[in-house]
Backbone bond lengths (Angstrom), bond angles and torsions (degrees), N, CA, C in turn:
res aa  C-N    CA-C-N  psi(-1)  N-CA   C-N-CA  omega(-1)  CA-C   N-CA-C  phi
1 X - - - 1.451 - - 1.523 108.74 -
2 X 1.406 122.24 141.91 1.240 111.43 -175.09 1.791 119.90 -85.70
3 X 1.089 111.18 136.46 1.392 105.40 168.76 1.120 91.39 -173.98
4 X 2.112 90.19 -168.87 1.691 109.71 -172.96 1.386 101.08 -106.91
5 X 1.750 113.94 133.79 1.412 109.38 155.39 0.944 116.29 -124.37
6 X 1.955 122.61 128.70 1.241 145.15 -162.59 1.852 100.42 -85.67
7 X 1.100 131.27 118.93 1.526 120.63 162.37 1.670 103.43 -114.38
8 X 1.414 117.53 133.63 1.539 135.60 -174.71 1.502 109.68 -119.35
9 X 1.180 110.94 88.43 1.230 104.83 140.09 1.780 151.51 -90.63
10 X 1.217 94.59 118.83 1.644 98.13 -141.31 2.017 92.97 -104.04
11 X 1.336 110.14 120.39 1.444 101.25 170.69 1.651 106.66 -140.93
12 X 1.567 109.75 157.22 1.340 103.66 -144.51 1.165 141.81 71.14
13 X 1.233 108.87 31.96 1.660 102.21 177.25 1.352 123.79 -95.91
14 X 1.324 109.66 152.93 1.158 118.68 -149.49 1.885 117.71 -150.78
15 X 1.464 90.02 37.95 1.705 109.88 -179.34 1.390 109.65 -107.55
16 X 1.317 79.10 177.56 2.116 90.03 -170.44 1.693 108.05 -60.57
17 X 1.558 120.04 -42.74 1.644 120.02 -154.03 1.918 81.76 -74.22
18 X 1.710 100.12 143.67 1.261 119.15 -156.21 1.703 75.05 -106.02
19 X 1.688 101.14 123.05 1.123 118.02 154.00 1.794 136.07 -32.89
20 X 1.068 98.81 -40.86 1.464 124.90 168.93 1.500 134.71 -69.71
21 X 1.510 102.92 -23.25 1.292 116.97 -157.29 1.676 99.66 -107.08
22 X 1.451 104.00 117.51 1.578 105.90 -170.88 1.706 105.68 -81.47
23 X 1.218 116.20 -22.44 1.286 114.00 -156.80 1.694 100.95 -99.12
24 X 1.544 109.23 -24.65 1.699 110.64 155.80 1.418 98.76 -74.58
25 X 1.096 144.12 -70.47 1.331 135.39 -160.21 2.283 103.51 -45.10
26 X 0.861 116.44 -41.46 1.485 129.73 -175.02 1.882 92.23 -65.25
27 X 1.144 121.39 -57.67 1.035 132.34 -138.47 1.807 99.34 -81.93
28 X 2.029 117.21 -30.23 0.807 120.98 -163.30 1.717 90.81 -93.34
29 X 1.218 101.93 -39.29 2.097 89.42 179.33 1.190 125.80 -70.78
30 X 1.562 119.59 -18.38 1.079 117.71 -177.76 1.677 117.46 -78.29
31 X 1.742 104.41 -15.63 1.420 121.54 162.44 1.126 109.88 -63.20
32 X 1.395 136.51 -67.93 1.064 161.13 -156.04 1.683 85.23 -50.53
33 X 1.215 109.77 -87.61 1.443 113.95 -163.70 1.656 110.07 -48.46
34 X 1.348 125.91 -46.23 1.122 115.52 -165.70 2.046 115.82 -81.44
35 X 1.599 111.41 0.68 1.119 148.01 -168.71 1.602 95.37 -81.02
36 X 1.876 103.81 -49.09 1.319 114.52 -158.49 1.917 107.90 -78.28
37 X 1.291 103.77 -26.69 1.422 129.55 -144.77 1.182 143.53 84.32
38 X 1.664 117.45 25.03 1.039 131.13 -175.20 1.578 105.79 -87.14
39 X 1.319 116.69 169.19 1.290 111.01 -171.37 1.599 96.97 -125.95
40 X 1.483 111.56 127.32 1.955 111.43 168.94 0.911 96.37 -80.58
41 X 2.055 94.55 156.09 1.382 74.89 173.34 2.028 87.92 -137.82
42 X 1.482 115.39 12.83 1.162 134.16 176.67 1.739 110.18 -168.05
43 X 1.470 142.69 168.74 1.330 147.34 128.71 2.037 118.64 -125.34
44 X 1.200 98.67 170.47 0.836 115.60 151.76 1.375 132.86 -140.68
45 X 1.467 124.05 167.38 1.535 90.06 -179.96 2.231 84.05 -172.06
46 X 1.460 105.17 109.20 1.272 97.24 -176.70 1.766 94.87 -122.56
47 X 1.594 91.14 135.32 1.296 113.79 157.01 1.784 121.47 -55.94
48 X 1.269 120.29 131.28 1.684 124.16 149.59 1.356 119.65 -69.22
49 X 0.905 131.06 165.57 1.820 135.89 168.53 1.463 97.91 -133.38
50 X 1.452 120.92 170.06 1.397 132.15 174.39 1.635 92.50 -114.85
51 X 1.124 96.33 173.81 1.749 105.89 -173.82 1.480 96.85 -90.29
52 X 0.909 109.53 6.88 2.002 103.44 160.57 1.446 110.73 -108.45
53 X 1.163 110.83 30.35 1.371 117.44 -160.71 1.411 141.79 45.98
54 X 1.426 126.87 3.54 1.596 166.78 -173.24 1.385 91.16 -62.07
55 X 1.412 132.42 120.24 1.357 144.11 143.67 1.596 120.64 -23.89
56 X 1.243 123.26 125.61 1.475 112.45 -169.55 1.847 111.41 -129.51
57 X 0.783 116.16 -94.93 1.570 128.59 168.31 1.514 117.20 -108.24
58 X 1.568 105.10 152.30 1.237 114.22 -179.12 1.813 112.71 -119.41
59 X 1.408 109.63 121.13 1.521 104.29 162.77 1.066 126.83 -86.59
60 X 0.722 144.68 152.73 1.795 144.57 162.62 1.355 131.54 -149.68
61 X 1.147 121.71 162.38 1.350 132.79 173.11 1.615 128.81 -157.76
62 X 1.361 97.47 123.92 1.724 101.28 172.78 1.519 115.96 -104.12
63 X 1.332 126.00 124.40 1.590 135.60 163.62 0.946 112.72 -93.87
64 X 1.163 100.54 121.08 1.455 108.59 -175.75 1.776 104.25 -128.90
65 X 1.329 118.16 -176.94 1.567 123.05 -155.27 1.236 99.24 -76.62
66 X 2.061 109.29 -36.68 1.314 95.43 -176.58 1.607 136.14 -102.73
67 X 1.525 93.62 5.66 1.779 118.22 154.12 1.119 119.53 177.40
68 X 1.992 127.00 -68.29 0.825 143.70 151.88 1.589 115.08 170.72
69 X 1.474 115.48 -161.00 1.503 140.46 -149.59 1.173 109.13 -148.98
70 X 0.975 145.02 119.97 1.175 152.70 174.80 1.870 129.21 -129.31
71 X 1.516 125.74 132.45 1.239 111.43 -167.20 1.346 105.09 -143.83
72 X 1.589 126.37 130.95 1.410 115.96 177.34 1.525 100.97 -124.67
73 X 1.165 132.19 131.52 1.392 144.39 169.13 1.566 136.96 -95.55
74 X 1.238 149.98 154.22 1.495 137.33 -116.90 1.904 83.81 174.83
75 X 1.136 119.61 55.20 1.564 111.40 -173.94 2.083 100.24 -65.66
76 X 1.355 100.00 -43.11 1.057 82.46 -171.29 2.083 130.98 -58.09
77 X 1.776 85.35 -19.32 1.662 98.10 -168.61 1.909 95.38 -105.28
78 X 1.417 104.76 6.29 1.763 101.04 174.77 1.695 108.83 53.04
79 X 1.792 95.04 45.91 1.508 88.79 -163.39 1.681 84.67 -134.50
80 X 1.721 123.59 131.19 1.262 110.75 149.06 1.399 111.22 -138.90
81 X 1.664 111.29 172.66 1.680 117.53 -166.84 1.138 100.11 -137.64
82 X 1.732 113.01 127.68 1.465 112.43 -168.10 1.639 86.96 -117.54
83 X 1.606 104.89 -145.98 1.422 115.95 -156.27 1.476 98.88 173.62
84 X 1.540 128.68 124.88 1.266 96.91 156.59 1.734 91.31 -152.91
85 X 1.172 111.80 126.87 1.318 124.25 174.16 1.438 124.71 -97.82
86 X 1.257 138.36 155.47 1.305 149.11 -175.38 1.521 115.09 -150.66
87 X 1.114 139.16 140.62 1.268 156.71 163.71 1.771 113.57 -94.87
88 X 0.992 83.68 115.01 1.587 79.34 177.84 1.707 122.32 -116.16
89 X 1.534 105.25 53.14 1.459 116.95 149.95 1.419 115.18 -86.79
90 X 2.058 88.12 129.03 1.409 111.78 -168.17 1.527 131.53 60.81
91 X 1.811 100.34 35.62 1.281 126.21 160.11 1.705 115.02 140.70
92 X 1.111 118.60 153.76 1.126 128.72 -152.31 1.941 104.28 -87.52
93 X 1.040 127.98 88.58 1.449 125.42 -179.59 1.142 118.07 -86.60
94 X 1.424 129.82 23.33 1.548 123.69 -178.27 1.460 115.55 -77.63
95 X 1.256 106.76 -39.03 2.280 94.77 178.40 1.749 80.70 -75.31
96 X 1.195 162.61 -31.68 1.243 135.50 172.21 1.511 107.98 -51.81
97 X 1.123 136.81 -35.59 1.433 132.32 -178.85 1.521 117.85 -67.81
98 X 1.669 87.14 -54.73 1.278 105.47 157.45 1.555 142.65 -33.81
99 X 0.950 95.35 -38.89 1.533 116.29 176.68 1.144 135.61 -73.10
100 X 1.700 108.46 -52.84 1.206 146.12 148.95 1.597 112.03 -31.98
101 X 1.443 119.47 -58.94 1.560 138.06 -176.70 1.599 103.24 -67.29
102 X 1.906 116.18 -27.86 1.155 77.05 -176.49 1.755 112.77 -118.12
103 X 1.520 79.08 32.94 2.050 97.44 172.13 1.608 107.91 -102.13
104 X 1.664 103.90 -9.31 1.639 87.09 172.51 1.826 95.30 -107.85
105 X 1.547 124.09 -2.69 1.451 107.10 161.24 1.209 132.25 -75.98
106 X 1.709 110.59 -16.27 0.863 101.81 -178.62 1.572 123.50 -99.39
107 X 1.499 102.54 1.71 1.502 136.21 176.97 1.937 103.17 -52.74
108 X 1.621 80.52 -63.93 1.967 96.51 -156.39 1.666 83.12 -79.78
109 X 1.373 137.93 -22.41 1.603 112.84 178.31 1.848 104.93 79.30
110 X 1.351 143.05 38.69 1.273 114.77 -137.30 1.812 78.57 -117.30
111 X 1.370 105.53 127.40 1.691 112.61 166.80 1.238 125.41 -61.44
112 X 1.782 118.79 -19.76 1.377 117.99 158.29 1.462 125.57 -119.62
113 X 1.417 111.54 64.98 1.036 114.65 169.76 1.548 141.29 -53.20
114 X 1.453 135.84 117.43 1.312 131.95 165.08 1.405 132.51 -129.08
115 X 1.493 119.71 117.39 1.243 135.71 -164.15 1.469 86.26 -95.19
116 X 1.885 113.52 150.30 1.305 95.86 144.51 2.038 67.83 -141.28
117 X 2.058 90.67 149.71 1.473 99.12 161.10 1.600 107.84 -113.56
118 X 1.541 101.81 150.51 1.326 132.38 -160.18 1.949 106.83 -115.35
119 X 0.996 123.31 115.04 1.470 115.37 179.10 1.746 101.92 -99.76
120 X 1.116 111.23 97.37 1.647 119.19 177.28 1.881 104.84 -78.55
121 X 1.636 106.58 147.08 1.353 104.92 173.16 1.415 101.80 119.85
């Protein structure tokens, strides 16, 4: 199917949304996307624990109509890797992807940022 897929690798970051925090991490993509004009259409988003019980990384995922969002987090290494794909049957959604990618770069703050975009299809 044709579309754009955004991959972020983000290290060093150094923004307000707390690496750790699944329900900020949920709370900031689901902005993001609906900010962009994308439409959810489900998420998930589960916290890790450490065996001292200490908050650790967050996975997540948003599905959305026109593919999804995806986010993995690294609090301890200030490192996270997103994803966000789009299909663009029956209109072109790439600055929506676009957009989206650069509301969660500018989210995590990360000093070594790397995008690479992918045209699938």
């Amino acid at each position: 199917m044709h579309g754009l897929h955004l991959i972020a690798d983000l290290q060093g970051c150094s923004g307000d949304t707390p690496l750790d925090d699944g329900d900020a991490l949920r709370a900031l993509c689901l902005d993001a996307v609906a900010r962009a004009g994308l439409r959810a259409v489900g998420s998930l988003f589960h916290p890790f624990m450490g065996e001292d019980g200490q908050a650790q990384g967050v996975t997540g995922v948003v599905l959305l109509v026109e593919s999804h969002l995806a986010v993995h987090t690294w609090p301890e290494l200030r490192s996270v890797t997103c994803d966000v794909y789009v299909c663009n049957v029956g209109g072109d959604n790439s600055a929506r992807a676009e957009t989206v990618m650069a509301q969660l770069v500018a989210a995590f703050d990360p000093s070594e940022p790397q995008i690479q975009r992918v045209q699938r299809g």
